[in-house]
N, C-alpha and C positions, 0 to 999 in steps of 0.2 A: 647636156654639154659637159665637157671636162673639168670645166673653169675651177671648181669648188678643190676637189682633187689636186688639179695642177698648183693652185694658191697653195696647199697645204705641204705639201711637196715642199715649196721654193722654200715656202715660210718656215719649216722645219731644216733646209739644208742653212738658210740665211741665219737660224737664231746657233745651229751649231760653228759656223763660221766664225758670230761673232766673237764667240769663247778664244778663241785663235788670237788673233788681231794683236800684233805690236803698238804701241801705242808711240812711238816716237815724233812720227810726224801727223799725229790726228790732229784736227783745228780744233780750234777750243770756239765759236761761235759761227759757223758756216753750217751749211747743211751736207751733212756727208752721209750717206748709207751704213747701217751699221756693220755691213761688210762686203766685201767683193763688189764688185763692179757698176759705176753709174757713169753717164752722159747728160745726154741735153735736158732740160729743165724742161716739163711739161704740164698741160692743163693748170695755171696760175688763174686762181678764182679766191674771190668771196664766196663764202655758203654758211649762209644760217650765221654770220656775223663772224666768222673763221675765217684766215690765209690759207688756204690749201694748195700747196705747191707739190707735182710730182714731178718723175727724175727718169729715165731711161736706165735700167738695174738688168744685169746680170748676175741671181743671187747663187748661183753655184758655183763662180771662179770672180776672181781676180784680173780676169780678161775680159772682152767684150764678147759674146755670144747671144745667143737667143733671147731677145728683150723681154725684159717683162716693165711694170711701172711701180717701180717704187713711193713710197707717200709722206710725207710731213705735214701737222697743219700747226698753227701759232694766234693766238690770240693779237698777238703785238708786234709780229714782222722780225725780230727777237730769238724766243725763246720759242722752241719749235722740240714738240713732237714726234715723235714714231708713230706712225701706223702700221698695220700691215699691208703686205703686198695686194695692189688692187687690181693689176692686170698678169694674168699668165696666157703666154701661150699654149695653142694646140689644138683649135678649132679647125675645122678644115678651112677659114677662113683668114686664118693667124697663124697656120702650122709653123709657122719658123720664126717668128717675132712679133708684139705689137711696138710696133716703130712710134713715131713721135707723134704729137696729138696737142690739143686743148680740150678744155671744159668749160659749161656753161650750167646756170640755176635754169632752171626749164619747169615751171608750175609745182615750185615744191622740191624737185630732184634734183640730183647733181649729173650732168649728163658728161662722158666723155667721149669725143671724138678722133680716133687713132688708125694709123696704118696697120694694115692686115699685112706681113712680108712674108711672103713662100716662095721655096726656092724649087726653081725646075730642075737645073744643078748645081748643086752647092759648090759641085770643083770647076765648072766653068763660071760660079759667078754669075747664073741667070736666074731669073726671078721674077715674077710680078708681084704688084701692090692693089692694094684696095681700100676702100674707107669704111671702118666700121664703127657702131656705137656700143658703148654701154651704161650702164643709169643705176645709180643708188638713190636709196630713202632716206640714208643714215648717214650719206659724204665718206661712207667706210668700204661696201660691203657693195659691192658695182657684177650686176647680168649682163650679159651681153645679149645684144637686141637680135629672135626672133629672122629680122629683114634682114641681117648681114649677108654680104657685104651693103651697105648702101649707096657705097656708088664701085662697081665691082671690075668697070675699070677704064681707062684715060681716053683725050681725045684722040681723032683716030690718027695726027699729027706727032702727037708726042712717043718719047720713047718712054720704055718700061720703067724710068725713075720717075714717079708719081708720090708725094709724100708727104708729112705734116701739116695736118689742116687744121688751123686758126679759123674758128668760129665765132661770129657774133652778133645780132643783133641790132636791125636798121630799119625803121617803121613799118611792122608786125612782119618782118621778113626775117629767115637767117641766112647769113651770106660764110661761106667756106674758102677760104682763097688754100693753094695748093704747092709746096715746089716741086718743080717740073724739068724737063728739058727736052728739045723738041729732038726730032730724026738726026737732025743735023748738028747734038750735041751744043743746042745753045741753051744756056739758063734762060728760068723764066717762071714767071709764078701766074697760075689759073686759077677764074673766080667760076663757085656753083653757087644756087639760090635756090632757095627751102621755103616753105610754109610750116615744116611739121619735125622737121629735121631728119626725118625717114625717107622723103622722097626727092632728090635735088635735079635741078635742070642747069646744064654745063651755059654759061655767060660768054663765056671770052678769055682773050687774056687782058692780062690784067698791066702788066711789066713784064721784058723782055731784054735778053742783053743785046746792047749795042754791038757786039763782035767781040770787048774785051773784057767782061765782066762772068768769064768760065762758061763749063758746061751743063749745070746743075747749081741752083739757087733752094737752097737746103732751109727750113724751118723758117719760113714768111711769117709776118705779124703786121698787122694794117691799122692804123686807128688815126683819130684825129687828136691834133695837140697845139693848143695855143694856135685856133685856127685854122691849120696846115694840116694836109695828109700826110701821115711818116710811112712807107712800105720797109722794116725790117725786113733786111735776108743774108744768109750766108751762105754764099757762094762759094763752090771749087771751082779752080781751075784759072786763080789770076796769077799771072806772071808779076814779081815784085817791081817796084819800080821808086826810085828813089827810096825817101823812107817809110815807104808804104806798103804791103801785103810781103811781111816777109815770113808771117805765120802757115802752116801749109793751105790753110783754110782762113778766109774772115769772115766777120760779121760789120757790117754798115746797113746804111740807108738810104733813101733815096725819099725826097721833099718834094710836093708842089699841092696840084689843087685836083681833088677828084669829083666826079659827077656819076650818080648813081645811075642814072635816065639810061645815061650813051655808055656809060663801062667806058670813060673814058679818064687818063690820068697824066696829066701836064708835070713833066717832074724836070728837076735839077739834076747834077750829075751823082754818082755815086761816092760817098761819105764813110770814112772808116767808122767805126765808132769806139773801135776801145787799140792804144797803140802797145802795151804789153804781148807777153807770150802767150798768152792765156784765157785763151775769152772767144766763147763761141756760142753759136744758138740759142742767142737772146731771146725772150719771151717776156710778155708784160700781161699786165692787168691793170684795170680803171678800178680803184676801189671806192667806200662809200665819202672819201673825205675829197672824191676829184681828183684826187692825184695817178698818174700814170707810170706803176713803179715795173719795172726793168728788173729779170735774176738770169745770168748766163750761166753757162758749164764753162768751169775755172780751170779748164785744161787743154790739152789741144792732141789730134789726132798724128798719131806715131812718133808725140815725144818722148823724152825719156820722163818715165814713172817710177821713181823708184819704191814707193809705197807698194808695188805688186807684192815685192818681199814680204810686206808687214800684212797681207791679209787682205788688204784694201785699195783702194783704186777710185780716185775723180769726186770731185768738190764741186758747190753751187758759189755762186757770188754774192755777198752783201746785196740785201735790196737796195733797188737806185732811183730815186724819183729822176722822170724824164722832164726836162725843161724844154722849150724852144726859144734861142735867139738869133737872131737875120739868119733862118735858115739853118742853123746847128743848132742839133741835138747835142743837151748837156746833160749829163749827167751825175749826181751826187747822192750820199747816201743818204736813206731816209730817217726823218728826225728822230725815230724811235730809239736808233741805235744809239745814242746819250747815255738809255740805261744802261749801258753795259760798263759805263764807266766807274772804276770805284777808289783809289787815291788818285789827285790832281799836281802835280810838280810842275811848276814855275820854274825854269830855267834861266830864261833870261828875256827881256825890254829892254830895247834900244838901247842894244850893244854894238861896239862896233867891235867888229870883229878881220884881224889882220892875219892869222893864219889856218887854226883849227880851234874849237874848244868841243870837248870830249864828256861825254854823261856814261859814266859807269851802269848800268841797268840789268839786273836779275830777273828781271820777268820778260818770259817772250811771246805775251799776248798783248800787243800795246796798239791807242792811237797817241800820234805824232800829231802836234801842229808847229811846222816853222814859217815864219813869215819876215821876207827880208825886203829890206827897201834899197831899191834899185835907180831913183832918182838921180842923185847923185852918187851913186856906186862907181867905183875908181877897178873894180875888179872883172878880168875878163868871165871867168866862169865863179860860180857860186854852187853849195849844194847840199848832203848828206848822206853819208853813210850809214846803213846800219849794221854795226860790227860782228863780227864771233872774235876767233881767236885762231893763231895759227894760220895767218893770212884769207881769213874768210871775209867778204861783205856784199853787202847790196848797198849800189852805187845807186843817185840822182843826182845828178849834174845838169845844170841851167847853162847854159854857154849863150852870153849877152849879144854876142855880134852876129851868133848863127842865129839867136831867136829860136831854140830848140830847149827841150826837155829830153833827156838819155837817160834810163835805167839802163844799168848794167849786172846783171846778175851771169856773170862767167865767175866769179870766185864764191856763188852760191846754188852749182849744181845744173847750171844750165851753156852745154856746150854751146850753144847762137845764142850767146849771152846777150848783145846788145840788140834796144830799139830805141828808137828818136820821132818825138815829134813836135812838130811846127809851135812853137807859142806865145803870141804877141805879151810878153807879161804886162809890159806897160812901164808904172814905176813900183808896182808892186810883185813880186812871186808868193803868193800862196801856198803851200803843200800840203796839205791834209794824207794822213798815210794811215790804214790798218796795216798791222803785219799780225799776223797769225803765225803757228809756229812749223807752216810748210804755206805761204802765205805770202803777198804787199800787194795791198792794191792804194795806189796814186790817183789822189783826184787835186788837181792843178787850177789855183782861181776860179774856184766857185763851177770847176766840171768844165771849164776851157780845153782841158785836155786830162785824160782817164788811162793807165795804165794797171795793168793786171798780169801780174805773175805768180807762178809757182816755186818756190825757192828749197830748198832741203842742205841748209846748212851742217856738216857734222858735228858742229859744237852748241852743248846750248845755252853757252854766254855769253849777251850781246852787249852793244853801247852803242849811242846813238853821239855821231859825230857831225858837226858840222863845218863846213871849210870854203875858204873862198882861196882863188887863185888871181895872179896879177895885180893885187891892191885890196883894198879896205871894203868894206859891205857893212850897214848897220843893219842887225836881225832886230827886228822890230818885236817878234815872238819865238823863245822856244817854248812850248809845254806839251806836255804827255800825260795820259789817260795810263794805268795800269787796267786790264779789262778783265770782268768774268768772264768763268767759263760754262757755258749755257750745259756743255756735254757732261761737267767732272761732279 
């Protein structure tokens, strides 16, 4: 096979790319490739007591082209690793891309499971998919299997978009679910089942859209949490509607109760799950401590990037432990990221505050925490800025009567600056915020509500403002984390 050659190839145009690389907008703690091009976050595992997360990589440009899989692993969810590239294209089974995938420990090995994408014409846009394996000893250094394709290709219902299979494990069985879309352009995601992982027999389907839930249900992920079944998918093709799918593409989920017997699955309606610019093809892992942690791709398909300039191109998200309550999925970062923390600034306790008060700040790796009490708040809207200079910021704004949370990031690089969404605060608002230094992600009382964006301020110095509108508000908490930098 090519594989060994092809790897050598990327890996050598990847390591001279990175010499290149502007540094302006790099993050200082996310997972980013060390250069040119990544997407959706794939194959999330434990192996041999490691996080191994990979990435969907393009190591020869700056643009999206012929996938290959990029790799990180971390002892601590943290401080994360390079490896090198594990998957290239160019088998006659993967001639044009290995598309997205998972991984599984398999008696000792690290197995990955990924689409094979060839195209019949690249200028018409036709193409088929297939599902193939490959297997390392070492969690580094991955063959590909012999049998490929192993499932080589869809039901006889579906059309030619067949792709990212989420595998795992359900008493001595593997089960593959698939996104899909049928003849008639409806999303929908199918389940295979394995003994061996090599040979699978097609199930069913599994979920399907109702009429208005697009045409193609992109990168599935299925597990149980807090009793309930969760089907992760991202969907193209929803029309927005109020404050909801204004991204071209989103990622939600869909809750109820599944049964292995009948391939049957009782669900609720369909759930956004993250309301920023920026958050797509969420993928999770069950690790050894129980918890079921969440990492997206921090960016969105035909926005503006302007890091192409710099060399580089698309970010991973903070790991997120998933919660379940009545039914929503919450999400928050996981405990690990503390360490990242290194001086603490007390701001201010139980202050009341009547217009604005302003924190000067030189560092633009920080977490934020403001906590305002809203009991008795006399104020129509509440919130925080975080500043540049030169009329720059990133707006959050609480608006009490709409019962909404708004980022607005139009004075930091992003033309469909604003998103809004729903959030009962109660008498309290929470805000927990990373900002990275192309970077904010928003988690709102305890992952009630999660926003995620890409920001590319052109100045880089900030202050962190907070401000109430219409009357008084007592901030209960300001403080801020100065954070390391996992990369520098």
């Amino acid at each position: 096979m090519l594989t060994i050659n092809k790897i050598e190839q990327a890996q050598h145009s990847l390591n001279e790319a990175e010499k290149k690389v502007n540094h302006q907008y790099r993050l200082g703690y996310h997972i980013m490739a060390p250069a040119n091009w990544i997407n959706d976050p794939n194959g999330l595992v434990q192996y041999k007591g490691e996080y191994h997360v990979f990435y969907q990589h393009h190591p020869y440009d700056e643009n999206w082209g012929p996938m290959h899989w990029g790799h990180v692993k971390s002892k601590d969810l943290v401080h994360w690793q390079h490896l090198p590239i594990a998957l290239a294209p160019g088998d006659s089974f993967d001639k044009d891309g290995c598309f997205s995938g998972s991984a599984v420990g398999n008696e000792g090995e690290l197995t990955l499971i990924y689409t094979g994408h060839n195209y019949i014409d690249k200028e018409l846009d036709t193409f088929f998919q297939n599902q193939n394996i490959a297997v390392s000893k070492d969690g580094i250094t991955f063959e590909k299997a012999e049998a490929n394709p192993v499932i080589a290709e869809p039901p006889a219902d579906s059309s030619h978009h067949f792709r990212d299979p989420k595998v795992w494990k359900h008493e001595g069985f593997w089960y593959m679910i698939l996104g899909n879309s049928t003849k008639k352009q409806e999303g929908r995601v199918i389940l295979y089942r394995s003994s061996n992982l090599q040979k699978w027999e097609y199930v069913g389907v599994l979920a399907k859209s109702d009429g208005d839930l697009g045409y193609m249900w992109e990168c599935p992920d299925f597990f149980e949490l807090d009793g309930k079944h969760v089907l992760m998918i991202s969907p193209q093709g929803i029309e927005a509607k109020g404050d909801s799918y204004h991204n071209l593409f989103q990622t939600g989920y869909l809750v109820g109760e599944y049964n292995y017997g009948t391939n049957t699955f009782h669900h609720g309606s369909f759930t956004e799950l993250d309301y920023g610019h920026d958050f797509y093809a969420v993928q999770t892992l069950l690790d050894d401590k129980g918890r079921r942690i969440a990492i997206g791709w921090m960016d969105m398909w035909e926005a503006n990037m302007p890091t192409k300039e710099d060399g580089w191109c698309g970010a991973l998200t903070l790991p997120r432990e998933l919660t379940l309550r009545e039914d929503k999925v919450l999400m928050n970062p996981v405990q690990e990221l503390t360490s990242l923390r290194k001086t603490q600034y007390n701001m201010l306790t139980n202050k009341a505050l009547s217009n604005s008060y302003v924190v000067e700040v030189n560092e633009d790796l920080l977490e934020i925490q403001a906590v305002f009490d809203l009991a008795d708040c006399q104020a129509s809207s509440v919130g925080i800025k975080i500043r540049g200079i030169n009329n720059e910021e990133t707006l959050m704004c609480y608006n009490l009567n709409e019962q909404k949370l708004l980022l607005d990031c139009t004075h930091s690089g992003k033309e469909d600056g604003v998103r809004k969404v729903a959030l009962q605060a109660g008498e309290t608002l929470a805000l927990r915020i990373f900002l990275d230094r192309s970077s904010i992600e928003i988690f709102a009382n305890e992952g009630q509500a999660t926003m995620t964006s890409r920001i590319y301020p052109k100045e880089s110095r900030l202050g962190i403002e907070l401000f109430t509108e219409g009357g008084n508000v007592i901030v209960k908490e300001l403080t801020y984390w100065n954070l390391k930098d996992i990369w520098g």
